[in-house]
VMD Tcl script that draws the C-alpha trace (Angstrom):
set ca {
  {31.08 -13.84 35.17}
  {28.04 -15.19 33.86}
  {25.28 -13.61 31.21}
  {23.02 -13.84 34.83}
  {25.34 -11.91 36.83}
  {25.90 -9.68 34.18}
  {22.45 -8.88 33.13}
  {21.92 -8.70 37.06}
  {24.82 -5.76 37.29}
  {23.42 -3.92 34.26}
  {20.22 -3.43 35.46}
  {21.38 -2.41 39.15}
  {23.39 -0.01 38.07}
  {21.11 1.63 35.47}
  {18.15 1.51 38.39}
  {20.72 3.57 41.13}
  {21.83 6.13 38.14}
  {18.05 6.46 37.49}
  {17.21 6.91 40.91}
  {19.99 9.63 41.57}
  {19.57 11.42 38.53}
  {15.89 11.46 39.61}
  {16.82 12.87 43.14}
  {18.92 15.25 42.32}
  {16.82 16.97 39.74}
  {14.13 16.85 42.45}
  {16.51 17.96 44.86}
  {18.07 21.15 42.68}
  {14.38 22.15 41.48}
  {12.71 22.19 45.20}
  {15.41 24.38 46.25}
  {15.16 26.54 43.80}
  {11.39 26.88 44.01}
  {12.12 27.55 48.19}
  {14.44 29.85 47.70}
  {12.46 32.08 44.88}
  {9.56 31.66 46.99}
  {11.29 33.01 50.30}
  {13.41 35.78 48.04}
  {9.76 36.80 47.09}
  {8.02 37.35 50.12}
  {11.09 38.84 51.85}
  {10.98 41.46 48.74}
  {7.86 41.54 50.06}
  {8.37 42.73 53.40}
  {11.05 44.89 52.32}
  {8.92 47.04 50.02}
  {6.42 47.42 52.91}
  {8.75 48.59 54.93}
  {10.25 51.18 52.42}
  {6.57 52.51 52.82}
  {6.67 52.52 56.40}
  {10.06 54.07 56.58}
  {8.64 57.05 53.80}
  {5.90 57.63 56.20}
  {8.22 57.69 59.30}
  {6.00 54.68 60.84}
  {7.67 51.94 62.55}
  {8.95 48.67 60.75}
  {10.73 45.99 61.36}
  {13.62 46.55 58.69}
  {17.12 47.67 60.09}
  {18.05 50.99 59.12}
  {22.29 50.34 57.81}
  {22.98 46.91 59.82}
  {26.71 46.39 60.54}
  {26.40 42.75 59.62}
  {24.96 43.19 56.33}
  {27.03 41.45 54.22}
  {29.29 43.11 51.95}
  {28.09 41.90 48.19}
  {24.65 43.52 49.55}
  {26.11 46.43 50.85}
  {28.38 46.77 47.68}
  {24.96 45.97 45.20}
  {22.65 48.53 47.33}
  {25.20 51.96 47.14}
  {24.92 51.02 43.44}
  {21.46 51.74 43.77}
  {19.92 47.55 43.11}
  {17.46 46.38 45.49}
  {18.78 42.81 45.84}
  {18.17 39.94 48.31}
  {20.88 37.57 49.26}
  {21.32 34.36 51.15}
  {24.44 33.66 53.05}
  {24.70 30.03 52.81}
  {26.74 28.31 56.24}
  {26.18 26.60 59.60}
  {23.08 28.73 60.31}
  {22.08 30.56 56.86}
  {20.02 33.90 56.35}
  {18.46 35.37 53.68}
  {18.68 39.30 53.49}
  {16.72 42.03 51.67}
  {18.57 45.21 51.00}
  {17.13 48.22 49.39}
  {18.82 52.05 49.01}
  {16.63 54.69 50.37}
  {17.76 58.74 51.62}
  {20.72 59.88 52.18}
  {22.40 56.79 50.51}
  {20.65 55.02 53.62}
  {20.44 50.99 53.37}
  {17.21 49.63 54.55}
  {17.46 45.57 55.04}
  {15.33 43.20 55.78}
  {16.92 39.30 57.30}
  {15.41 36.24 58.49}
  {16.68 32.78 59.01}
  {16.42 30.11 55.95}
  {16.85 27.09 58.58}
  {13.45 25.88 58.27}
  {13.74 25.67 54.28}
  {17.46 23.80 54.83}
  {15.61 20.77 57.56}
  {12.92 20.91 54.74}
  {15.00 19.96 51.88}
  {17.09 17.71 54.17}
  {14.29 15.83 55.05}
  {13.35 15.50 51.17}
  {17.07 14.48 50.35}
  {16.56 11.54 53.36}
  {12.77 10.60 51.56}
  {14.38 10.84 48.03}
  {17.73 8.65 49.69}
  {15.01 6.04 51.26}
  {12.78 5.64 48.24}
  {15.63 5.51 45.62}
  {17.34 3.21 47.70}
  {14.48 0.81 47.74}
  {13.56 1.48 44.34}
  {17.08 0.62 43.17}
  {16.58 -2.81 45.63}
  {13.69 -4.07 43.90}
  {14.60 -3.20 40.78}
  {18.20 -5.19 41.22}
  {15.96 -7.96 42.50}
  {13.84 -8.07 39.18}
  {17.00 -7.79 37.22}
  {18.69 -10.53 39.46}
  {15.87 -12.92 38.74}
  {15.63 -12.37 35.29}
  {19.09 -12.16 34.97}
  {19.27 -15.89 36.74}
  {16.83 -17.11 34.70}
  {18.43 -16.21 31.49}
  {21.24 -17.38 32.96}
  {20.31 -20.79 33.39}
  {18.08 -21.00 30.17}
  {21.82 -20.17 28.25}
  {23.45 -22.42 30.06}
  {20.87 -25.46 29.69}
  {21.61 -24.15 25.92}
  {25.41 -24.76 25.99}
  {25.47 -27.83 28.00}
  {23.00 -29.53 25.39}
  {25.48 -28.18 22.81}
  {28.10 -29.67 24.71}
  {26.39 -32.87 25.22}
  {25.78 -32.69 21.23}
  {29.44 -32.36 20.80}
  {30.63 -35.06 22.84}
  {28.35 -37.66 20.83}
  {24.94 -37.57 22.27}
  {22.62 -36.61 19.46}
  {19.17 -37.30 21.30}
  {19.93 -34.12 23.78}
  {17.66 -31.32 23.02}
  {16.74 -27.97 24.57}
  {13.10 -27.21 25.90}
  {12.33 -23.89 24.60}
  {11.15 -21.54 27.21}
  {9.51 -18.38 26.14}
  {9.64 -16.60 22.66}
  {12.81 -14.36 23.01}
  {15.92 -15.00 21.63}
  {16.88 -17.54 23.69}
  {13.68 -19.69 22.91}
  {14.58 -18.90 19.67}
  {18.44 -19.70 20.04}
  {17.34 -23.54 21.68}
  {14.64 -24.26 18.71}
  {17.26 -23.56 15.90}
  {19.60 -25.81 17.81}
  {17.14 -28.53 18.32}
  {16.71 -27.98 14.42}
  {20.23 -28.32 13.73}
  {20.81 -31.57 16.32}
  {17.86 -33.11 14.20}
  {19.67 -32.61 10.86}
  {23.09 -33.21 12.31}
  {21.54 -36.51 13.60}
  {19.76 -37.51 10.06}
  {23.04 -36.38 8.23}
  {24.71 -38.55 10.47}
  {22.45 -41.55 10.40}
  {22.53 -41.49 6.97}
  {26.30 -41.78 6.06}
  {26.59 -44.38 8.84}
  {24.24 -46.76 6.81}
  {26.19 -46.06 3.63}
  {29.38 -46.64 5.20}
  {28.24 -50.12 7.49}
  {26.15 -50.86 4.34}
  {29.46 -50.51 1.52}
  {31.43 -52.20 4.33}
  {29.06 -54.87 4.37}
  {28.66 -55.35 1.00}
  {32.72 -55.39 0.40}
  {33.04 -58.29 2.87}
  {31.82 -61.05 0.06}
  {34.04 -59.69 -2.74}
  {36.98 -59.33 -0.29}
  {36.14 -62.52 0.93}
  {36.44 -63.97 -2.89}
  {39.56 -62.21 -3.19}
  {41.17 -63.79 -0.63}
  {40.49 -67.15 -1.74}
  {41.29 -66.97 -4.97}
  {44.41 -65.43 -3.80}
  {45.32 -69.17 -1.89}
  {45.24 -70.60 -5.03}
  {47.47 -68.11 -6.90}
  {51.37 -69.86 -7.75}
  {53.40 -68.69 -5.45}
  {55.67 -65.83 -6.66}
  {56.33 -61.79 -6.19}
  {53.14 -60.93 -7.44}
  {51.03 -62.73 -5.39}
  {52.97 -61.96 -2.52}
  {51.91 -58.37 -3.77}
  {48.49 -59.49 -4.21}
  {48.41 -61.42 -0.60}
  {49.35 -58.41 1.02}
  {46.99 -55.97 -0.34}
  {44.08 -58.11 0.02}
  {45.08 -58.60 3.18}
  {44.96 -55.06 4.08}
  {41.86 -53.97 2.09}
  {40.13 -57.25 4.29}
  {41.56 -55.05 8.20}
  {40.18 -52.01 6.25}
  {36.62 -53.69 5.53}
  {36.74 -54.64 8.84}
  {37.50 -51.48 10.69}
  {34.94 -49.63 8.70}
  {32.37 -52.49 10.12}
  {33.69 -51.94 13.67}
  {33.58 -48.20 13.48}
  {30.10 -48.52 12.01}
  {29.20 -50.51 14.89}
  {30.18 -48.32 17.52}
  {28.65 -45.27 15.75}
  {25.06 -47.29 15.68}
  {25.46 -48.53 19.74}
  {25.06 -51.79 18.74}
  {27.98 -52.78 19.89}
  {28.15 -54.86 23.38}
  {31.03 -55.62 25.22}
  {31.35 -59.42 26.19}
  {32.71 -59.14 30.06}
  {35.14 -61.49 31.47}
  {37.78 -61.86 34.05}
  {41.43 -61.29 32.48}
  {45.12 -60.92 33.56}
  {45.99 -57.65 32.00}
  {49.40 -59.16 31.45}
  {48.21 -62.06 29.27}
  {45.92 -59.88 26.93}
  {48.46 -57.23 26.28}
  {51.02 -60.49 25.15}
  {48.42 -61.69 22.42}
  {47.99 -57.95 21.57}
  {52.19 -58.13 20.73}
  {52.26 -61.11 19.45}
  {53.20 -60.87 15.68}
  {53.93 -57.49 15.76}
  {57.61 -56.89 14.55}
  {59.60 -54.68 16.65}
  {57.17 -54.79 19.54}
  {58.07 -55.82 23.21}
  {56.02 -56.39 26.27}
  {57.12 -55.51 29.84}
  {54.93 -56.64 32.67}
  {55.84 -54.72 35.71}
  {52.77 -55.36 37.84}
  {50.29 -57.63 36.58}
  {46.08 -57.57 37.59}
  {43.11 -58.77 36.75}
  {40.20 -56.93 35.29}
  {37.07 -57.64 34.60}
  {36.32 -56.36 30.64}
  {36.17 -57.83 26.98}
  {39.26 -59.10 26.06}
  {38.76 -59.04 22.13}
  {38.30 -55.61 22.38}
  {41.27 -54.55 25.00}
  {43.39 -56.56 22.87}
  {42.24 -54.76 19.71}
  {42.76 -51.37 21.10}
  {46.34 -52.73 22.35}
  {47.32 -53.70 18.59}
  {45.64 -50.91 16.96}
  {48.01 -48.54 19.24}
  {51.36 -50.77 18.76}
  {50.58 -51.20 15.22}
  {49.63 -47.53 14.71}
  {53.49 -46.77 16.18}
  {55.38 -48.94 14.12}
  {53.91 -47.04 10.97}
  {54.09 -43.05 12.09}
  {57.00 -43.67 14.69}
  {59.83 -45.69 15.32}
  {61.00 -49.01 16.94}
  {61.40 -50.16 19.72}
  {57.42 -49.91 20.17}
  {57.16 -50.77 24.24}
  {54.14 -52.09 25.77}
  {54.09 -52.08 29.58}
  {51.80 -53.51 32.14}
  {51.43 -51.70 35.11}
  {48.60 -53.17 36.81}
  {45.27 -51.82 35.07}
  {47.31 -49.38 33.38}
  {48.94 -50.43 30.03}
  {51.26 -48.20 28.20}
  {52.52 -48.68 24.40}
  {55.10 -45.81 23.37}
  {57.45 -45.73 20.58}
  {60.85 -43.68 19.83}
  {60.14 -41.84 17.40}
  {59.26 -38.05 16.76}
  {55.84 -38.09 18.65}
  {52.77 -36.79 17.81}
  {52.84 -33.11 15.73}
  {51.71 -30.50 17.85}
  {48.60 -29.83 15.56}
  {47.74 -33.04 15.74}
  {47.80 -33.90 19.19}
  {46.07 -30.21 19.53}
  {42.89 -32.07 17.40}
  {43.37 -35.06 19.29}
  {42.94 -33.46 22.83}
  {39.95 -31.22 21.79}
  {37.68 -33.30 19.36}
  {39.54 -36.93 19.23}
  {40.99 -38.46 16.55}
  {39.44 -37.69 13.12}
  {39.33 -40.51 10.90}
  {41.69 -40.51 7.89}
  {43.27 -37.05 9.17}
  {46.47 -37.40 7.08}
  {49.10 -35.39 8.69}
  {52.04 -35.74 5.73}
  {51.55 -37.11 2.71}
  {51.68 -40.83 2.60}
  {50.69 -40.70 6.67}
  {47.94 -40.58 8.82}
  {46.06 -41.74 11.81}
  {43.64 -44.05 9.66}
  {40.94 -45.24 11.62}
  {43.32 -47.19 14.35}
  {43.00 -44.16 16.70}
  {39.84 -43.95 15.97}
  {38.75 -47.59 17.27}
  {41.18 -47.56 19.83}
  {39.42 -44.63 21.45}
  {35.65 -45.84 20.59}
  {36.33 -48.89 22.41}
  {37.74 -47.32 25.18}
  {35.19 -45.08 25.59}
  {32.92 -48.24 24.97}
  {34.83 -50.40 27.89}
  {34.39 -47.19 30.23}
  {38.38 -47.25 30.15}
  {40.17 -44.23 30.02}
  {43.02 -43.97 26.71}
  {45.28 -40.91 27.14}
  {47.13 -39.92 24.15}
  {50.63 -37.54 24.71}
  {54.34 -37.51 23.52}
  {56.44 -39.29 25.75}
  {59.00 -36.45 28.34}
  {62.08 -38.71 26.45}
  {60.86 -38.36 23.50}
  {58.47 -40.46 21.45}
  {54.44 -41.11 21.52}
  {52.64 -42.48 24.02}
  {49.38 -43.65 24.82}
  {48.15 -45.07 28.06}
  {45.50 -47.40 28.37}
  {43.69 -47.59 32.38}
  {41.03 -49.84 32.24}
  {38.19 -50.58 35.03}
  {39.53 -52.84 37.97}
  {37.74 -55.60 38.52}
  {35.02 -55.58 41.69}
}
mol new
graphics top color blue
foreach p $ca { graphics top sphere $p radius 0.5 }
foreach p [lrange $ca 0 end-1] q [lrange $ca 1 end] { graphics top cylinder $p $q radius 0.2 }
display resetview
């Protein structure tokens, strides 16, 4: 249930326990004030016609009635003018008094007209709370929609936020807590934005400024003797030159400058280059088709994924076509449950070292940015026979 509905409920309920509070103290004080009032004036009569009796004139009181009722009868031999209303399908009030003789003198009359008179107020009171309580829920259900959608507007902006889009903002409506709730957010999506504008140019910018030296490196190392340690060398140039480069491509992607250039490709034939000098790694073509994407990039994401399971699982690393569907799973432990926990919520975080000496790097990392990128779809699970796997569904070509 929403904060809508809920605010909606609240005030519904708070207008019908108003409005029956309110009628029954209206209802218990009116009968009390008719029934004083009618005790009265039948006191009233009775008195007078105590006089009348004492002068032996006629009156219209009842000398000893047999249907006077017995808590009168009881209260009057104990000397205690009373009155008494015997409440039922047709109710009367009495007047009782003692006189000679231990004589009863009583006075009744019916209280009908006073029970159709409160009646009729417990129908007005009924009719007026009842529509009192409907326009109030009304009110409550409007305000409670449009706090309703003002929150949610909030969250999906957060959302959007989340999911990479740092130009969303929320129009503050108002100057409540809401308003106030969707300026401090627009506040924080402007400083999340600079903060994050800001290390992307120091990254691209280091990255771009390590491609000369790296570049240097690796031709000095050509001209290195051949031996152990420049083997050593080789390959650790090597990797610090994949590195440079993935921080460039990540930097890329982060900025939006990257553009994807389209062609028509067998998905067969890319995923084969993507294999292709990769140790331990086999390609299986089940059912081949063409797509229309960038084939630099499908093939990057391909070897980022193969590559990424030789190091954290275990050979054979498989790599099956299936039409526009490609999938690349290894035999080895999977993914950690914490890990693929991260992975399904907020993608993959860039370094995240699981173990000590292992991590997802930034492979992951591009894989999934140029998915996203190539409007393909990359799926990341453990295998039901054990093992990772991802699976790769790009676009089918139109």
């Amino acid at each position: 249930m929403n904060v809508g509905a809920k605010v909606a409920l609240a005030v519904a309920a708070a207008a019908l326990t108003v409005s029956a509070a309110i009628g029954g103290l209206v209802h218990r004080i009116t009968a009390a004030d008719q029934l004083a009032t009618a005790r009265t004036e039948l006191d009233q009569q009775l008195m007078n016609a105590a006089y009348d009796y004492a002068a032996a004139r006629k009156s219209q009181a009842r000398l000893n009635p047999p249907d006077l009722p017995r808590p009168v009868a009881r209260a009057v031999r104990g000397g205690i003018r009373v009155t008494y209303l015997r409440q039922g399908t047709h109710p009367l009030l009495w007047a009782a008094a003692p006189v000679a003789h231990g004589e009863v003198l009583a006075l009744s009359r019916s209280y009908a007209p006073e029970a159709r008179s409160l009646a009729r107020l417990d129908r007005t009171l009924g009719a007026v709370g009842g529509a009192a309580t409907v326009l109030v829920s009304l009110a409550g259900l409007f305000l409670g929609v449009r706090m309703g959608r003002r929150a949610t507007a909030a969250a999906r902006t957060a959302e959007s936020i989340a999911n990479g889009d740092l130009d969303a903002r929320v129009r503050p409506d108002g100057r409540d807590e809401i308003a106030r709730l969707a300026a401090s957010m627009n506040t924080m999506a402007d400083a999340l934005g600079a903060r994050l504008e800001a290390e992307r140019r120091v990254t691209a910018d280091i990255a771009h400024e390590l491609r000369t030296p790296v570049a240097g490196m690796t031709t000095a190392v050509g001209l290195l003797p051949p031996g152990e340690a420049t083997d050593l060398v080789r390959g650790s140039v090597r990797k610090l030159r994949v590195l440079v480069e993935d921080v460039l491509e990540v930097a890329r992607m982060d900025a939006g400058v990257a553009t994807p250039a389209t062609e028509e490709q067998w998905v067969g034939a890319m995923a084969r280059r993507a294999g292709a000098g990769l140790e331990g790694v086999t390609v299986r073509v089940r059912d081949d088709a063409t797509v229309t994407t960038d084939p630099r990039r499908v093939e990057r994401i391909l070897t980022n994924l193969a590559a990424n399971a030789l190091r954290h699982g275990a050979p054979p690393v498989e790599v099956e076509v299936d039409g526009p569907v490609v999938r690349v799973r290894d035999h080895g432990p999977g993914f950690p449950a914490d890990l693929l926990a991260v992975l399904h919520t907020s993608g993959p975080q860039r370094f995240r070292t699981t173990t000590p000496g292992t991590g997802t790097g930034l492979g992951l990392t591009i894989a999934t940015g140029q998915a996203r990128l190539l409007h393909a779809r990359l799926t990341l699970r453990n295998h039901p026979d054990g093992g990772a796997e991802a699976v790769l569904t790009l676009p089918t070509a139109t």
